[in-house]
matplotlib code that plots the C-alpha trace (Angstrom):
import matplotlib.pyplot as plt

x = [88.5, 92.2, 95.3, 96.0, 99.3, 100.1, 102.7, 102.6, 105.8, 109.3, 110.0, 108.8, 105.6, 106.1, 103.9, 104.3, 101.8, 100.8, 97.1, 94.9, 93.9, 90.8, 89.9, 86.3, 85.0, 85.1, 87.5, 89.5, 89.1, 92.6, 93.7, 97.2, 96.8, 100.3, 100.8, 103.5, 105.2, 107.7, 110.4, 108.3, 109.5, 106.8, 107.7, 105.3, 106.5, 104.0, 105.3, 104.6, 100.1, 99.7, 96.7, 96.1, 92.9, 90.1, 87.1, 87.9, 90.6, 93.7, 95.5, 98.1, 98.6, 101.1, 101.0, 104.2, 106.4, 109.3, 107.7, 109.2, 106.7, 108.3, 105.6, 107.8, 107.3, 104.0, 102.5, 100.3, 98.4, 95.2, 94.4, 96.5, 100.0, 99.9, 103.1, 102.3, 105.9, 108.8, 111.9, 109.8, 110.3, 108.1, 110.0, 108.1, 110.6, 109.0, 105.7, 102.4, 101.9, 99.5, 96.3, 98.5, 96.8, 98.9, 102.6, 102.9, 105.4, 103.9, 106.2, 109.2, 112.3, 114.0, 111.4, 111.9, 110.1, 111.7, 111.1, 112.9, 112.8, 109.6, 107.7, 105.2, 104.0, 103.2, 101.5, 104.0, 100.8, 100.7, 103.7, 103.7, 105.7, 108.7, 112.5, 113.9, 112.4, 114.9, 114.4, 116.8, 118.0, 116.0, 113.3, 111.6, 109.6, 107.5, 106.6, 104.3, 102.6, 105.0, 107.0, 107.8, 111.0, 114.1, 116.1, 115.5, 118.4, 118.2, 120.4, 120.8, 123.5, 121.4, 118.7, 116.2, 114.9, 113.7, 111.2, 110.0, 107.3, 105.1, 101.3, 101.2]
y = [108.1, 106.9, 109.5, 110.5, 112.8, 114.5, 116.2, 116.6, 118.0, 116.8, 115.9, 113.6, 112.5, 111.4, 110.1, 108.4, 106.0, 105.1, 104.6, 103.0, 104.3, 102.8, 103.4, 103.4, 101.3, 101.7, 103.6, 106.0, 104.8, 103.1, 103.3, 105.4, 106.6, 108.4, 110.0, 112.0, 112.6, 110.0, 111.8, 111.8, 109.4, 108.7, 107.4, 105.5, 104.1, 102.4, 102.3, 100.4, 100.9, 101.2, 99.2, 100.1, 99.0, 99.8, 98.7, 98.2, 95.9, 98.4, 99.7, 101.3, 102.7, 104.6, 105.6, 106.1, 107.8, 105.4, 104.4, 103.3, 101.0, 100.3, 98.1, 98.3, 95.9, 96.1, 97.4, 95.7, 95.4, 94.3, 94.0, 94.9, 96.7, 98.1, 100.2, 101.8, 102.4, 103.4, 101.1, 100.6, 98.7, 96.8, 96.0, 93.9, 94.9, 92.9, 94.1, 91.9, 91.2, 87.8, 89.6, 91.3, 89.6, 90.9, 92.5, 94.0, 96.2, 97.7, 98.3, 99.1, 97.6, 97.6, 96.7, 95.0, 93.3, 92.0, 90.3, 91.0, 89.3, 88.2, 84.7, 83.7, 81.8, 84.0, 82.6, 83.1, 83.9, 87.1, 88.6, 90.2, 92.8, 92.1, 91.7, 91.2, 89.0, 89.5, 87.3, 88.6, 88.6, 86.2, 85.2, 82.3, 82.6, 80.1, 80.9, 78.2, 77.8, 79.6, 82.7, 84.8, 86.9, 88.0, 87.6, 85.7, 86.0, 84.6, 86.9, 84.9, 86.4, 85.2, 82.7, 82.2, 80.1, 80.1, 77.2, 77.3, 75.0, 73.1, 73.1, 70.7]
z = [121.7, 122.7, 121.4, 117.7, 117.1, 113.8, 112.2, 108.5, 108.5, 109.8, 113.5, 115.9, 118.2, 121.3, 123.5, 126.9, 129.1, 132.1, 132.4, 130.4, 126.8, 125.1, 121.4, 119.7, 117.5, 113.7, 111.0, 113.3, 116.5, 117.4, 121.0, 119.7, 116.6, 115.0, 111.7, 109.8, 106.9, 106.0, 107.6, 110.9, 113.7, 116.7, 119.7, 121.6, 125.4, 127.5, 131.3, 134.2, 134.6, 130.9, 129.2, 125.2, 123.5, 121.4, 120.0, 116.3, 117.2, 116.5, 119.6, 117.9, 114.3, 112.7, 108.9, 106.4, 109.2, 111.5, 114.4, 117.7, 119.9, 123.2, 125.8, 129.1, 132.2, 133.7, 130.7, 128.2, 124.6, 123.4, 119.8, 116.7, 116.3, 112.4, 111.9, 108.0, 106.0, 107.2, 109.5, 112.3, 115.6, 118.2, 121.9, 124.2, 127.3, 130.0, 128.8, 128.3, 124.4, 125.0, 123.7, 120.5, 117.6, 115.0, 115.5, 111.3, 110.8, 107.3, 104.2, 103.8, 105.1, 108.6, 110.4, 113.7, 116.4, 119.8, 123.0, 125.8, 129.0, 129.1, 128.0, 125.7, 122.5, 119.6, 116.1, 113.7, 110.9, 113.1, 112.6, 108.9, 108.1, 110.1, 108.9, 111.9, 114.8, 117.9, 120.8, 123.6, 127.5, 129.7, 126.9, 126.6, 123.3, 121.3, 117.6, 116.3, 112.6, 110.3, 111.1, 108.0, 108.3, 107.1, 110.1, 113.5, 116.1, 119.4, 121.5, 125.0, 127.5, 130.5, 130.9, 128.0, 124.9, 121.7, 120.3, 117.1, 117.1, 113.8, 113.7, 111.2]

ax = plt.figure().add_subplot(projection="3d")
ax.plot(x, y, z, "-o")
ax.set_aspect("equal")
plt.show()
């Protein structure tokens, strides 16, 4: 069930898609599953064709290592984004994020998540984790309900928007 890369030691994981990767169900059973020591970065790209899932909800996990989550255009996520320790980073560049149902970047600190041309509305109660929330080039993003973070920038050199909305 889906792809699970380790190194205990040093280094990186890399791993690149295209196609569609579907996790089980259960403890385990996450669409991309990453793990390393804390010096470990993983990589993860989805291209163009790529569709993550799983069963238990998790398409992609990564443990105490510094993870690198990059959803291209074309591409797309279903389910829950749980990053573990280390400075991670979530890019939505282009790709589909309307099924994500939670975007947490772990502990630690330098944790990033940003959108980049594409558009959407994202629950601010689903983003956790997160330092930095980066909403760049031709973006038009709505967070509604509150959005915890350090930092929110709006980077705009094109078209775009940013619209923080109140449920309440």
């Amino acid at each position: 069930d889906g792809i699970f890369l380790s190194n205990d030691g040093t280094g990186t994981n890399s791993v690149t898609v295209t196609g569609t990767v579907t996790g089980g169900s259960g403890v385990a059973r996450e669409g991309i599953d990453t793990r390393g020591g804390a010096a470990t970065v993983s990589t993860v790209t989805l291209n163009s064709g790529a569709a993550v899932s799983a069963a238990s909800g998790t398409a992609i996990l990564n443990d105490e290592g510094i993870a690198n989550v990059t959803v291209n255009s074309g591409a797309g996520v279903t389910g829950a984004i749980n990053l573990g320790d280390g400075a991670d980073s979530i890019t939505f560049n282009g790709g589909d994020f309307s099924a994500v149902t939670s975007f947490d970047g772990g502990l630690g600190a330098g944790d990033s998540l940003t959108f980049k041309g594409v558009t959407g509305t994202v629950a601010g109660g689903n983003v956790t984790g997160m330092e930095s929330v980066v909403v760049d080039t031709g973006s038009d993003m709505t967070f509604s309900g509150t959005l915890s973070t350090g930092q929110l920038t709006a980077t705009n050199t094109g078209s775009g928007a940013l619209k923080v909305t109140s449920t309440g």
